[in-house]
MARNU-449307 format. One line per 5 residues: number of its first residue (from 1); for each residue x, y, z of N, C-alpha, C. Coordinates in steps of 0.02 Angstrom, whole numbers, m for minus. Example, Ala and Ser with C-alpha at 12.3 -4.5 7.8 and 13.67 -1.06 7.14 Angstrom:
# residues 2
1	660 m284 390 615 m225 390 660 m165 390  642 m112 354 684 m53 357 645 2 394
This chain:
# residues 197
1	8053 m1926 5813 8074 m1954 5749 8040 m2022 5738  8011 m2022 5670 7993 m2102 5684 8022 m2127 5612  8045 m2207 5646 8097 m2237 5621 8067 m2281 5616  8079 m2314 5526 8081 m2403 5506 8127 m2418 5495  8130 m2478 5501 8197 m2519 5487 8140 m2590 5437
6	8177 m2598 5384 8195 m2623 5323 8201 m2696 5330  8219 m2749 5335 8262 m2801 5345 8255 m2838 5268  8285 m2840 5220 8289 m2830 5163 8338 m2907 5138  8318 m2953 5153 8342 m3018 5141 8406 m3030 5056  8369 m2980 5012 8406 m2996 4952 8429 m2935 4937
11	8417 m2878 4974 8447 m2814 4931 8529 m2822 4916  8575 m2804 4853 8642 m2804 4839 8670 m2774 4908  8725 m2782 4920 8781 m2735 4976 8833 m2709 4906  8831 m2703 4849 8886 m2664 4802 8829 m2644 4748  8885 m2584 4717 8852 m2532 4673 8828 m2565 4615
16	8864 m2634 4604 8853 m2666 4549 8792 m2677 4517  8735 m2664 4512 8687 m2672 4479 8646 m2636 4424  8610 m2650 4411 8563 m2620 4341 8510 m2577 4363  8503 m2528 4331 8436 m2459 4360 8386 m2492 4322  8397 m2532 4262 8374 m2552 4237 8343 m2634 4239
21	8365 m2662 4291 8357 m2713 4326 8347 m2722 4403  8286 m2668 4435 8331 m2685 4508 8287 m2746 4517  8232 m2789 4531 8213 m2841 4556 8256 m2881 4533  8288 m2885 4473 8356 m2950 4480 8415 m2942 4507  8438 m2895 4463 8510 m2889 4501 8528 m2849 4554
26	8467 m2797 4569 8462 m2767 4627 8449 m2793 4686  8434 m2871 4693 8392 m2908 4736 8343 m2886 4767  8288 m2851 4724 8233 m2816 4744 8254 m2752 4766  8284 m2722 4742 8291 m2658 4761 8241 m2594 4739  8188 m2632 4678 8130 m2588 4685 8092 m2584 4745
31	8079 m2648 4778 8062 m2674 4853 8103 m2596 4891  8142 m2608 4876 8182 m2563 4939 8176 m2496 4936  8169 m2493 4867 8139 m2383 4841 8089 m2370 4855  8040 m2407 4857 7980 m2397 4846 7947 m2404 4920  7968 m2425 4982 7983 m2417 5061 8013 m2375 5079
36	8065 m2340 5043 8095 m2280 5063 8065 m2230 5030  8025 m2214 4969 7974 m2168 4958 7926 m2156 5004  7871 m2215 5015 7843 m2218 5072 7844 m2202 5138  7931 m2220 5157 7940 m2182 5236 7959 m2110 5223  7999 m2081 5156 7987 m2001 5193 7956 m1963 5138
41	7919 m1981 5093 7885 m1933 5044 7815 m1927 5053  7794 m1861 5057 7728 m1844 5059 7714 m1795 5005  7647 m1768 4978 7634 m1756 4904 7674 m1659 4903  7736 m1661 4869 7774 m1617 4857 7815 m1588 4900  7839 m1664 4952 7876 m1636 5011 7897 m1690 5036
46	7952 m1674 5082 7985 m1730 5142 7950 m1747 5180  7967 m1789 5221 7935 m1811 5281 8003 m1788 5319  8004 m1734 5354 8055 m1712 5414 8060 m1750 5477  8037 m1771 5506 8012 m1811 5554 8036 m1897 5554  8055 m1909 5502 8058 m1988 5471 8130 m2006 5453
51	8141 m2075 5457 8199 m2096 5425 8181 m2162 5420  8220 m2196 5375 8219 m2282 5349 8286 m2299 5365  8296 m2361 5381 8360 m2393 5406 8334 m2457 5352  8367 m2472 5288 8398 m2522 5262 8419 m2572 5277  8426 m2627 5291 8461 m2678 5337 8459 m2738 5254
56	8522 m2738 5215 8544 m2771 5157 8577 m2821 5170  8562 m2874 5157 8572 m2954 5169 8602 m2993 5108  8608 m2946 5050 8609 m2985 4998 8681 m2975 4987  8710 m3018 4920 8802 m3012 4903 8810 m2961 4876  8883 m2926 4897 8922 m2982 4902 8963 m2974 4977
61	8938 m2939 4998 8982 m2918 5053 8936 m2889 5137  8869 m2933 5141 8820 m2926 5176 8844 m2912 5256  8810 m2883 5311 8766 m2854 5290 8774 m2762 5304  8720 m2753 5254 8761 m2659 5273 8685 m2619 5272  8677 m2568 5324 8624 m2538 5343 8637 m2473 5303
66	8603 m2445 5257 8587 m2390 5235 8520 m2367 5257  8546 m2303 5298 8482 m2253 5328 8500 m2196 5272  8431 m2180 5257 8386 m2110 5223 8353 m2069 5274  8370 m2006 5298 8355 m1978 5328 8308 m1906 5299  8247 m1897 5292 8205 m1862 5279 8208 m1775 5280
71	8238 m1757 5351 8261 m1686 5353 8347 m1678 5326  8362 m1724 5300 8433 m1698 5281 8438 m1722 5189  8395 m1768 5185 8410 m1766 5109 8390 m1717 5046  8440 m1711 4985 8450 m1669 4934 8443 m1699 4887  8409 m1664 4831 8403 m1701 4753 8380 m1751 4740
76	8343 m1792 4800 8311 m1846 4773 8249 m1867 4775  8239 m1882 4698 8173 m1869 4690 8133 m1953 4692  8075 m1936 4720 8018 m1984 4748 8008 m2064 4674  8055 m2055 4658 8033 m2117 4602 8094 m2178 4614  8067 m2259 4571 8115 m2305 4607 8186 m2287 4574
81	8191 m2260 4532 8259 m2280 4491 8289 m2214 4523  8271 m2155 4536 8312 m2120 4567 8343 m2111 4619  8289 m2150 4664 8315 m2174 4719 8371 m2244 4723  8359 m2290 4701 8401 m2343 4665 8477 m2286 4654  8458 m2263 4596 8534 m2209 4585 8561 m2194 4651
86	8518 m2185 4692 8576 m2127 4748 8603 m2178 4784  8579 m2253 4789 8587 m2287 4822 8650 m2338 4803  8650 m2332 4727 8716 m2360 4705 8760 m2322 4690  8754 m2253 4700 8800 m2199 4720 8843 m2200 4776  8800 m2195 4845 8814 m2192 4932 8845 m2264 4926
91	8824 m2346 4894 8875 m2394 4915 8944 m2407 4864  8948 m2339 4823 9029 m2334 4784 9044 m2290 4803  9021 m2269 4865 9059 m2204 4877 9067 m2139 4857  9039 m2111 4804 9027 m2067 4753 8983 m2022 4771  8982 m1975 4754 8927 m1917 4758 8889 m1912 4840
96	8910 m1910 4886 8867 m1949 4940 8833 m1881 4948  8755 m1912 4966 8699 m1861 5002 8697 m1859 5049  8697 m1791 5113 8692 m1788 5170 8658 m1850 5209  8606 m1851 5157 8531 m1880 5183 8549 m1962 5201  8595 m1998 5151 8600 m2063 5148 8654 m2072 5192
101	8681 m2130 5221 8717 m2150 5255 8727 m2221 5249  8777 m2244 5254 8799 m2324 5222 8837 m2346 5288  8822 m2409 5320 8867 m2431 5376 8878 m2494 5368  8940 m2524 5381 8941 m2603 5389 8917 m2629 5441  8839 m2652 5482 8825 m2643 5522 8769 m2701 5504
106	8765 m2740 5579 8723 m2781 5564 8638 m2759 5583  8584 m2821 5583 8532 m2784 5614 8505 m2784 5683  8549 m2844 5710 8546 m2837 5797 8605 m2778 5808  8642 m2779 5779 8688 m2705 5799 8642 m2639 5785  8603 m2645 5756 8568 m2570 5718 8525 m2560 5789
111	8515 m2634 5815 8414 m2640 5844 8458 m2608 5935  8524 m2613 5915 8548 m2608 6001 8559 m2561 5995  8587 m2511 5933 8608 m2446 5948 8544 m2414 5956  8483 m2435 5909 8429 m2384 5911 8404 m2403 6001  8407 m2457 6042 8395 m2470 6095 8433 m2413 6146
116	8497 m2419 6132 8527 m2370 6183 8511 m2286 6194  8476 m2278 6087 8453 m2203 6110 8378 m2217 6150  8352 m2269 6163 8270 m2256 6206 8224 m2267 6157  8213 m2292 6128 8183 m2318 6080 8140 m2366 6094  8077 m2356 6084 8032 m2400 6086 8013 m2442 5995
121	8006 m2523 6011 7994 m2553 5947 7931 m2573 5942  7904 m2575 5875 7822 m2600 5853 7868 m2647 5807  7841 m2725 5809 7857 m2776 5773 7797 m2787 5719  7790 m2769 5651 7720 m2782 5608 7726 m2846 5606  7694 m2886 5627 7683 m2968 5633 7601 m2968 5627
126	7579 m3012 5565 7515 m3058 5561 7472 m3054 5618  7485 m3095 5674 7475 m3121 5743 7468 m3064 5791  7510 m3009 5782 7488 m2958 5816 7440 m2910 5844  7440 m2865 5912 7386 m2862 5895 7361 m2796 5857  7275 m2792 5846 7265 m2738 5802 7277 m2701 5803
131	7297 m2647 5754 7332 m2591 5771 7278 m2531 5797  7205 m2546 5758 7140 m2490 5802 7147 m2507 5881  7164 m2563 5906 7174 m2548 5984 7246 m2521 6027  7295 m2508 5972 7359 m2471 6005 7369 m2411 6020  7370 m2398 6058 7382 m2325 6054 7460 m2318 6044
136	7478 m2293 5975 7544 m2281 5943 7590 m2232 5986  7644 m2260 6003 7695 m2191 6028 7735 m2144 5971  7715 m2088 5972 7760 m2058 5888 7825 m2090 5897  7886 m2081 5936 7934 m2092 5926 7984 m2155 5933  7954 m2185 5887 7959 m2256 5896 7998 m2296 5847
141	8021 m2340 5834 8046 m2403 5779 7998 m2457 5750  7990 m2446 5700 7947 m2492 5664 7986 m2539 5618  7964 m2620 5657 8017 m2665 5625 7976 m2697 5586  7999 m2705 5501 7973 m2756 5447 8014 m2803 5409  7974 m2845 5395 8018 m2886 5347 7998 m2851 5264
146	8030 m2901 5223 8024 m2896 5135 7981 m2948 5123  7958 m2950 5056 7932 m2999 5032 7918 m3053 5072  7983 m3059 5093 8003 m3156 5134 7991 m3136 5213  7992 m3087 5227 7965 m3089 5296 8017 m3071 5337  8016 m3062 5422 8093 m3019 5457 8102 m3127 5487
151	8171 m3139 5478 8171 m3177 5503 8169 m3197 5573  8147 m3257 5584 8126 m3277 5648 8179 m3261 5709  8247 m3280 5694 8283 m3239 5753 8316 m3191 5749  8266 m3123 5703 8292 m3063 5707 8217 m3041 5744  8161 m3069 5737 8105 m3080 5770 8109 m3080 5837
156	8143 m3136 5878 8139 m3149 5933 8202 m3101 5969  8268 m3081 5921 8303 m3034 5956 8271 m2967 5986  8220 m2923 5941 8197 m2865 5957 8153 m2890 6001  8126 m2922 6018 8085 m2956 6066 8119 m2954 6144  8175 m2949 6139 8206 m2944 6192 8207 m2886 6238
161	8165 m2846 6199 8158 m2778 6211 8105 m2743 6218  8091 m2663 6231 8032 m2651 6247 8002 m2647 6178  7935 m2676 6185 7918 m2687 6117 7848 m2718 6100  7807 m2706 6051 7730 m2727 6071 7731 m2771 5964  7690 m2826 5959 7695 m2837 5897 7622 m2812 5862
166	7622 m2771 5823 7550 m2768 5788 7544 m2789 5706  7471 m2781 5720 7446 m2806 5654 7405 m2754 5615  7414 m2748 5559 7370 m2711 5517 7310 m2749 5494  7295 m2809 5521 7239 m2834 5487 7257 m2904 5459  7178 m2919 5425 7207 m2998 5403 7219 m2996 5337
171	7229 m2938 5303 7230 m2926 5224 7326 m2929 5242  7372 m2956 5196 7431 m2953 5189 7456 m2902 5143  7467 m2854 5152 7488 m2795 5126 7577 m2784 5112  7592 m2768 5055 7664 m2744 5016 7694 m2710 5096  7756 m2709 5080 7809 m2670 5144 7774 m2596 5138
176	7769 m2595 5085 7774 m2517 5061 7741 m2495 5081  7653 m2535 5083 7611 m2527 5102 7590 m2509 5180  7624 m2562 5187 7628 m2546 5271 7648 m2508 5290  7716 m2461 5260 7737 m2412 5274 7693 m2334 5299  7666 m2350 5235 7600 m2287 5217 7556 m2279 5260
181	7520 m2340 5287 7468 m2374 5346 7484 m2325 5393  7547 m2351 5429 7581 m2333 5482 7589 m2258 5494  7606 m2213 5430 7608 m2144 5437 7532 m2149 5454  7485 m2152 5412 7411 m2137 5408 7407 m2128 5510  7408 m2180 5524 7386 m2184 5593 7416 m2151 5613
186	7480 m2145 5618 7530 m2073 5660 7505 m2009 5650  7481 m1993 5576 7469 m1920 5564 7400 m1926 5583  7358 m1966 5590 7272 m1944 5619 7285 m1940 5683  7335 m1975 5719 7345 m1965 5796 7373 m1885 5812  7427 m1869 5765 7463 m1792 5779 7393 m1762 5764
191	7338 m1731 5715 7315 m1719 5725 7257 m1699 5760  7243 m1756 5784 7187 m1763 5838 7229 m1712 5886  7271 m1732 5909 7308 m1704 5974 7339 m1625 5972  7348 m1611 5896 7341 m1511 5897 7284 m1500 5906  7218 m1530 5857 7160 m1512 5874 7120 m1503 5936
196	7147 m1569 5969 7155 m1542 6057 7161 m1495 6102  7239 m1457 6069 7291 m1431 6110 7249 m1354 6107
């Protein structure tokens, strides 16, 4: 399974917001659709294999981890506002999708549970190193920040752990973006390695 985790400085924790507003009153919650398109949509299909962990920082009632899970979600389609919808659906409680999941849960609580299943972490940090010299483990945790970056001692917490920091380069690239990157390299690696087999 390969897993990102989100760390999402302004996303809302309540349903309260506008489909029609998410960078304001959503606290970037286009930011946040448009990373969860990225981690499990591929062109007329899921990504089975994938899930996004949410980590929402913003009011009113912070902080709460919403995971999207790729082989279990229904009806939702690859665009921001629909995703947005399901998302202010799953935090009123309403309509819930297999796929989504809402926890009051912090993100050193998220980073320990994903630790206890064996989980290896990739930190996307600037400074890191390149990602053409890593050799990627598929089943891994990929930790990012938003816009503003993963803060420094949610930084140094996963650090505490097994864990390598890379870089995509010196170009600064959208979350989303990075998201995409990251499959790219995973899926030229799975392939290389059937082509192998």
């Amino acid at each position: 399974m390969r897993q990102f985790i989100l760390y999402a400085r302004k996303a809302v924790t309540s349903p309260d917001f506008s489909l029609d507003d998410l960078p304001g009153s959503g606290g970037r919650m286009d930011l946040v659709a448009r990373c969860i398109c990225n981690a499990l949509w591929i062109s007329h299909d899921l990504r089975r294999d994938s899930c996004i962990h949410v980590v929402a920082c913003g009011s009113p009632n912070p902080p709460v981890v919403i995971s999207l899970y790729g082989d279990r979600l229904r009806n939702v389609s690859p665009d921001e506002r629909n995703i947005a919808a399901w998302i202010k659906k799953a935090l009123a409680s309403k309509r819930r999708n297999p796929g989504i999941n809402i926890r009051k849960l912090s993100f050193q609580q998220l980073v320990e549970e994903l630790v206890s299943e064996g989980n290896f972490f990739y930190i996307l940090h600037e400074q890191g190193r390149d990602i053409a010299r890593v050799k990627l483990k598929d089943d891994s945790v990929f930790v990012l920040g938003d816009h503003i970056g993963l803060p420094g001692e949610e930084e140094k917490f996963v650090a505490r752990f097994e864990h390598e920091k890379i870089s995509l380069g010196t170009t600064s690239y959208l979350a989303s973006q990075c998201i995409t990157v990251l499959h790219y390299e995973l899926d030229k690696k799975s392939s290389i390695c059937i082509a192998g087999e």
